[in-house]
C-alpha positions, 0 to 999 in steps of 0.5 A, a space after each residue: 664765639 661766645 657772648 662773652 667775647 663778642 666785640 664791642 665794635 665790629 666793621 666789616 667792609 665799610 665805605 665812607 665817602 666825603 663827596 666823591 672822596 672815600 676816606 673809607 674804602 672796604 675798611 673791617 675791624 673787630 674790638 673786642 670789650 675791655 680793650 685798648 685797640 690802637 689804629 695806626 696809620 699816616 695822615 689821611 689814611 682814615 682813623 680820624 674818619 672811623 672815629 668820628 663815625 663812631 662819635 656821631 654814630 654814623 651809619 657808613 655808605 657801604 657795608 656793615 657797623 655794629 657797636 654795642 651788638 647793634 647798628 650805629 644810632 643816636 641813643 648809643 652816643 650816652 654809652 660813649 666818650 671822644 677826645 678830638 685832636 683839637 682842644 673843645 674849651 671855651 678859654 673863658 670858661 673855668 675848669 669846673 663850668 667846663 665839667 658841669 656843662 658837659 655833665 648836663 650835656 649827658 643829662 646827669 644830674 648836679 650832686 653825680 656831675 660834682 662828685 664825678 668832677 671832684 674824682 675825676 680831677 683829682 685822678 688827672 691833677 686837675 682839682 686845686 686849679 678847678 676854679 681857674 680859667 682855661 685860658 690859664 692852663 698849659 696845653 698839657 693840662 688843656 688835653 687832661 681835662 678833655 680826658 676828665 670831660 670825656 670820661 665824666 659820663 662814665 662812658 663804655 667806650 672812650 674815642 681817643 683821637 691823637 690825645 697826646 700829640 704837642 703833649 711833653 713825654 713827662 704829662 703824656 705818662 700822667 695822663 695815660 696813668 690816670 687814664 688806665 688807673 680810671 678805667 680799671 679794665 672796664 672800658 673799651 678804648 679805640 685810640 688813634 694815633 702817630 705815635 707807635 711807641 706809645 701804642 706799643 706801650 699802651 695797646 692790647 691790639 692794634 691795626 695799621 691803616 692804610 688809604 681807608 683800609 686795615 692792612 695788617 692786625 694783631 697784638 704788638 707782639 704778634 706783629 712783631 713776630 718774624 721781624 729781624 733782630 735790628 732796623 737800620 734807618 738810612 737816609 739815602 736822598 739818591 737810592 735806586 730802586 736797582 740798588 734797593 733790590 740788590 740790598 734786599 736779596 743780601 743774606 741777613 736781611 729782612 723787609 726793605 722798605 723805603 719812604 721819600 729819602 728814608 730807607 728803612 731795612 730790618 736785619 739780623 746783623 747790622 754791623 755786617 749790612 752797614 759796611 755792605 751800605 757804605 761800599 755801594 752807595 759812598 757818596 749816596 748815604 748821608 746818615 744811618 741809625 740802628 735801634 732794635 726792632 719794633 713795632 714801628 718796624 712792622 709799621 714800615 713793613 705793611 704801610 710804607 711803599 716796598 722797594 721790591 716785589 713782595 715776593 723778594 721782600 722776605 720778613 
């Protein structure tokens, strides 16, 4: 690899323990510069945790982090930016005070924090309500400014945790256009989230996670290679595993995953597998959606429980 190309972020193995609780366990990872790199995974699986490592520079337990091609310490922290999933504002505070204490927070001086607002504001929607109070915006704008705080340092790498959750699809595309059009390929970005639609649309790279560890990695697109044409999504309260094991050796079909009352089935043909459904379980199925595959397909595939032995499971 040359010098060019090494990653920005590298984990290898890394343990982290809060008590005797490992949020992670054997968790690696490489990002490389300039990218935006999604880590996906359900709620407790470790993303918050490896972000606010990050954030704080935190050596883990075990095993090895490099960032910036060295070990995590203090001084790295000005190379860095963090939305949190919960709002950081003072809602006395207007939209400019909140700027400018942040600004001398990373030690910038006050001509570079006004210009730097003045941009910044500008590019996420912000500037004609500069002087307003916090407690007055909606909490669409609330998640820009923290956007417009974080990026104010001009930060190497942006820390992005769950940035959009509450916000409405019209102000996430706002703030993810002013987001990418600030960083103008330059910046690393490390998002986690819930929302596989939106890492699929945003995401050079992403990882799944799962009870502390990477299960699977790549781009969108190679994960998403091999899935069958179509995802069927039955809830199916009553589904045995017998009857889950029977579906998934029919022709046709792919993986066969199912999560509480959801079974999730990728397939080449679902107007063949539907009828198929309905004539072993009638009285069982109570809804069934069919959408094309994507990339939450391939989630379900490596982080949702398996109805059937993997060797079974055919992808």
């Amino acid at each position: 690899m040359s010098p060019a190309a090494s990653p920005l972020i590298e984990a290898d193995a890394i343990v982290h323990r809060y008590g005797e609780r490992r949020a992670l366990d054997g968790f690696s990872l490489s990002v490389v510069p300039g990218s935006v790199f999604g880590l996906l995974g359900p709620n407790g699986s470790g993303k918050s945790t490896f972000i606010t490592m990050l954030a704080a520079m935190d050596r883990p337990t075990e095993g090895t982090l490099r960032v910036f091609g060295q070990g995590p310490c203090a001084a790295l922290r000005q190379r860095v930016g963090t939305v949190f999933q919960e709002n950081a504002q003072d809602p006395l505070m207007t939209i400019e005070e909140t700027m400018r204490l942040a600004g001398r927070l990373f030690g910038m001086r006050g001509d570079s924090i006004g210009a730097r607002t003045t941009e910044l504001l500008g590019a996420f929607g912000l500037l004609e309500r500069r002087h307003d109070a916090i407690a007055t915006l909606s909490g669409g704008m609330r998640r820009r400014l923290e956007m417009a705080r974080a990026l104010l340092h001009d930060p190497e790498l942006l820390l992005l945790d769950e940035p959009t959750t509450g916000v409405d699809p019209e102000e996430r595309r706002a703030l993810w256009s002013a987001l990418l059009g600030s960083a103008k390929g330059a910046r690393t970005v490390l998002l986690a989230t819930n929302d596989l639609t939106e890492a699929d649309g945003v995401c050079d790279h992403v990882a799944f996670i799962k009870d502390g560890r990477v299960v699977a990695s790549g781009t969108p697109v190679e994960l998403k290679r091999g899935l069958r044409d179509e995802a069927v999504r039955v809830r199916w309260p009553g589904a045995t595993e017998g009857q889950l094991a029977e579906v998934a050796h029919w022709p046709g079909t792919g993986s066969v995953t199912h999560d509480g009352e959801t079974v999730h089935i990728t397939v080449d043909a679902a107007s063949e597998l539907v009828p198929r459904l309905f004539a072993l379980a009638p009285e069982g199925i109570r809804a069934v959606s069919i959408e094309r595959s994507s990339l939450e397909d391939a989630y379900f595939q490596h982080v949702s429980r398996q109805a059937v032995a993997a060797e079974v499971v055919r992808a």
